[in-house]
N, C-alpha and C positions, 0 to 999 in steps of 0.2 A: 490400570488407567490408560484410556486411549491417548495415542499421540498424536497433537497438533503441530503440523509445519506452515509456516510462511514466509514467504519472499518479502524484502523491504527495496522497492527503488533506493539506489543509493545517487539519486539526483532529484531537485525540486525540494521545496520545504513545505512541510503541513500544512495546512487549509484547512477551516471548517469543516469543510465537507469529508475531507481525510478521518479526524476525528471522529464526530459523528458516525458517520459511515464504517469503520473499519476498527481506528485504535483503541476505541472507548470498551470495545468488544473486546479485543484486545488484554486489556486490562483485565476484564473479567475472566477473562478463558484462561490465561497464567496461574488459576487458584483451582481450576478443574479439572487440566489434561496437562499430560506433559508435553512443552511447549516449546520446541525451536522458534528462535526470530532470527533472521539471516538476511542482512545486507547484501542485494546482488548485486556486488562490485565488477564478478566476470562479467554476467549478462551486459554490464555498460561501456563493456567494452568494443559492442559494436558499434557504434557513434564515434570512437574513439578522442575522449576526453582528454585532454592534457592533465599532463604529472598533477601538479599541481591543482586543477579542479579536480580530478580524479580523491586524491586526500580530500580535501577541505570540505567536498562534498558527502564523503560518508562520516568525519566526522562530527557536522552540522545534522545529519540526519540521524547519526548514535544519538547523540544532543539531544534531539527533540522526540523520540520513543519513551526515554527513559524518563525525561523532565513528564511526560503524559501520565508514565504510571509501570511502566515495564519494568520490573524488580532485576537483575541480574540475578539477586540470590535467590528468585523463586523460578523464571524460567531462562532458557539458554538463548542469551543474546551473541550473535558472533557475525564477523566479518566470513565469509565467504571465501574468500581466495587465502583465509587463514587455515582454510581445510583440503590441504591438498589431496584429500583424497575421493570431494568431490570431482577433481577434474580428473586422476584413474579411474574413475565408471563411469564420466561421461565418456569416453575413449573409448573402454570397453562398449558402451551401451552403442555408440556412435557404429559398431561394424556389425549390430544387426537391426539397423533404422536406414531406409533404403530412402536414395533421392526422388524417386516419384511422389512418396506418399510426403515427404516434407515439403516440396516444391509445392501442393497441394492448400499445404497448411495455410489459414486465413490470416494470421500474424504475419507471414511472408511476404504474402502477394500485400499488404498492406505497407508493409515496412520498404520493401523495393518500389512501390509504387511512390514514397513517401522519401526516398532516399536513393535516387536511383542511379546515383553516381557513388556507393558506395551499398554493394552487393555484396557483403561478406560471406565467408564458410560459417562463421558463427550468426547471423541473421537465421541460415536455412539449420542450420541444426540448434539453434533455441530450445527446440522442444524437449532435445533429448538431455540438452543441460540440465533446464528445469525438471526430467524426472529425475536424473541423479543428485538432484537436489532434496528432491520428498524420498526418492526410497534410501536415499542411503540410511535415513533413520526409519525405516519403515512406517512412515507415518501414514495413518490412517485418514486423516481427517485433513483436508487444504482448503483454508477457504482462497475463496478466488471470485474475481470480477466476472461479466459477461464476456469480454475482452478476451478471456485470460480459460473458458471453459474448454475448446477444445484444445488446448493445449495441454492440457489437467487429463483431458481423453487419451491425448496421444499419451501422455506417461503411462495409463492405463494398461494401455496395448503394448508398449516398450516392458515394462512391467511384466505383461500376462506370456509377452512372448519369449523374454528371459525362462521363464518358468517352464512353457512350454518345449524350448529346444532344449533344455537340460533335462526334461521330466522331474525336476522337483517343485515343491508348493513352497519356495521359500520368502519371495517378493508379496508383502501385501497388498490389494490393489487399492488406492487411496481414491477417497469419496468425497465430495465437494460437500466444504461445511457451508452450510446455511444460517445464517442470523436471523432469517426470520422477521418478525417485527423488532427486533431491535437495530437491523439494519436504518438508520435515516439517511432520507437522501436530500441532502442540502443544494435549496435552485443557485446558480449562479448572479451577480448584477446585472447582466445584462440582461436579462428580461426574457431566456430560453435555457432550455437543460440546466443541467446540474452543475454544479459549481467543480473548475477543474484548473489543473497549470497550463493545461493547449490552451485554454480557449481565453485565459485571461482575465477570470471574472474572478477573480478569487482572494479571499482576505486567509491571510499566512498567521499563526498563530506568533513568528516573529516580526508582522507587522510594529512599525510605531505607530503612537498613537494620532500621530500628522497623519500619518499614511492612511491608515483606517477612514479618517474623517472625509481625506480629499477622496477615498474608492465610494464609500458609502453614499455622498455626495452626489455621486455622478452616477448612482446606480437611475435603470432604466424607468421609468412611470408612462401616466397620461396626462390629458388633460383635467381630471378630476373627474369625478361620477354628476350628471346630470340629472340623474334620477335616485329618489331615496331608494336604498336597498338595493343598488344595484349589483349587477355580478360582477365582480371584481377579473380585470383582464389581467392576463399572465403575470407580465412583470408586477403589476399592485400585486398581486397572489403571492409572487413571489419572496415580495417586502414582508408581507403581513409575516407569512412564515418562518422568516428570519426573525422575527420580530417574536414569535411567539418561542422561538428554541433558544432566545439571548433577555428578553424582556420578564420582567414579573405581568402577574396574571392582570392587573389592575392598569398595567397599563397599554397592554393589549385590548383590553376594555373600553379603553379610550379611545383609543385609535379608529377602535372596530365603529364603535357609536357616531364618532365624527365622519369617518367613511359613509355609513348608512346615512346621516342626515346632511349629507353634502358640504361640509362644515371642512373638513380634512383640508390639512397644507403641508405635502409633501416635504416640504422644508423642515417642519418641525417633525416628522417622523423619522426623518434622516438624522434628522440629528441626536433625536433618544435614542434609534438604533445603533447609532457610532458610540455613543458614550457608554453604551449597556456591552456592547461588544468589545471596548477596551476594557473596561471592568472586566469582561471573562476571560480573556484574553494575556492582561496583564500581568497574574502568575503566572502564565506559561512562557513569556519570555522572558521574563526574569530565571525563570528557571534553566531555560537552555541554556541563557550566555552564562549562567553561574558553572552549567557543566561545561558547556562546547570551550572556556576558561581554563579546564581543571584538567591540564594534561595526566596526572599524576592516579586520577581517577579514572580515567576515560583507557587509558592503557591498564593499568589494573582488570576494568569489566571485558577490555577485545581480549585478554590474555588467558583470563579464566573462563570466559564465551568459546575461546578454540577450543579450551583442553578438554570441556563440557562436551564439545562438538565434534570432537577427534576421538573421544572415548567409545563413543558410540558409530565413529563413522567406522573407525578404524576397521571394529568388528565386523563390520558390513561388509568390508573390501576385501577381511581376508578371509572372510566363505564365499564370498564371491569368486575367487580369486580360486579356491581350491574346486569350486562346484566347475568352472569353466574347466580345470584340468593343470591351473599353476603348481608343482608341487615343491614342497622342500627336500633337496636333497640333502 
């Protein structure tokens, strides 16, 4: 069975568009490969969060993977910084990844461009975190953003050239999983791209349901269609769509008809989208705070997620370890 690895932000909470897009797949791919999920809690540590949000944040975020559909007992969910032996290969990996080619890297110049008072060693070497993060279980398969491809490259190369200056074929070189059409990409309220936590547009699966109604509300329109049948602009487009991935098919029907016959009052579509969207919605919040609640569970899944994670890193570290030239005396 091929190996699946993925990074989880361990800051921000789910969105539609997260789900959709990512978890729901997620879900599925835990019954067909063997499946890391791992919290980048080091990775957050270039921002340099406080104690306190640091915690709170990847417990809210364990909370909301698992309430989705993420089994513990079918794949390996774990904290990150619970495996310290991801950070012995990034160390080692770290002294044959040279600063030209990272300086290079489009994550960098984007992140100092974006934070430029706070240039870390861990910004420019990212890349080399994030391979020690997939090969340490040699996984084959990552899915990954557009964001996030060459960085999936560079592991590659990190990867190929482990291999190469040792002359053995022992690092797999891991392949960006594709979804395919089951990827959705959910538009934002505001009436451009995709629905995201930079940009603001975005309904949180631990929204209330106040909340919901006053985003939904204010999502972006026009003035109405002036002509029957007309082409619907961006932001309607983007309603309708919502509307069609949260609504039953009938009343999408309606909506669709009253657009075409100029009849349409944005008000009322707002407002069956809010109510349809707290309906979906609803289990999934109930669900987190019932876990993000349950210290006694939530420590049980990090604890048995390390040892899940340690079993397999471990191995990794110590050929690693002997292929470099470490020996036991």
């Amino acid at each position: 069975m091929e190996t699946v690895l993925s990074g989880i932000r361990s800051t921000g909470n789910l969105h539609l568009g997260n789900y959709f897009g990512a978890v729901r797949n997620f879900v599925k791919m835990q019954h067909e490969y063997n499946c890391y999920f791992f919290i980048a809690d080091l990775h957050s540590l270039t921002t340099h969060p406080k104690p306190e949000n640091l915690h709170d944040n990847i417990r809210k975020v364990l909370s909301e993977y698992i309430a989705c559909g993420i089994d513990p007992e079918v794949a390996t969910i774990y904290i990150q910084s619970d495996v310290p032996e991801i950070s012995q290969l990034y160390l080692l990996l770290n002294m044959n990844a040279y600063i030209g080619e990272l300086e290079r890297t489009t994550t960098f110049k984007e992140k100092i461009r974006k934070q430029p008072e706070n240039v870390n060693a861990g910004l420019l070497t990212y890349p080399v975190l994030m391979c020690a993060d997939i090969i340490i279980h040699n996984a084959n398969k990552v899915p990954v953003g557009k964001d996030q491809e060459q960085n999936l490259e560079m592991a590659r190369k990190f990867a190929k050239r482990f291999n190469h200056i040792y002359n053995v074929d022992y690092f797999t070189l891991p392949e960006p999983f594709n979804f395919g059409s089951d990827l959705v990409k959910v538009p934002g309220l505001d009436g451009t791209g995709k629905m995201g936590k930079s940009e603001g547009n975005g309904i949180y699966l631990i929204d209330e349901p106040s909340v919901i109604r006053k985003k939904v509300m204010r999502a972006v329109t026009d003035a109405g269609p002036e002509q029957p049948n007309s082409t619907k602009p961006e932001p309607v487009q983007n309603l309708f769509y919502l509307l069609e991935l949260m609504s039953e098919p009938d009343t999408v029907a309606h909506f669709e008809q009253a657009y075409n016959d100029c009849s349409i009052r944005y008000g009322d579509l707002k407002k069956q989208l809010a109510e349809d969207i707290i309906q979906f919605t609803t289990p999934y919040r109930e669900r987190i705070l019932e876990i993000y609640n349950d210290s006694e569970y939530l420590s049980k899944v990090v604890k048995n997620g390390a040892n899940r994670a340690r079993e397999s890193a471990s191995k990794t570290l110590r050929e690693v370890r002997e292929i470099i030239g470490y020996k036991s005396f």
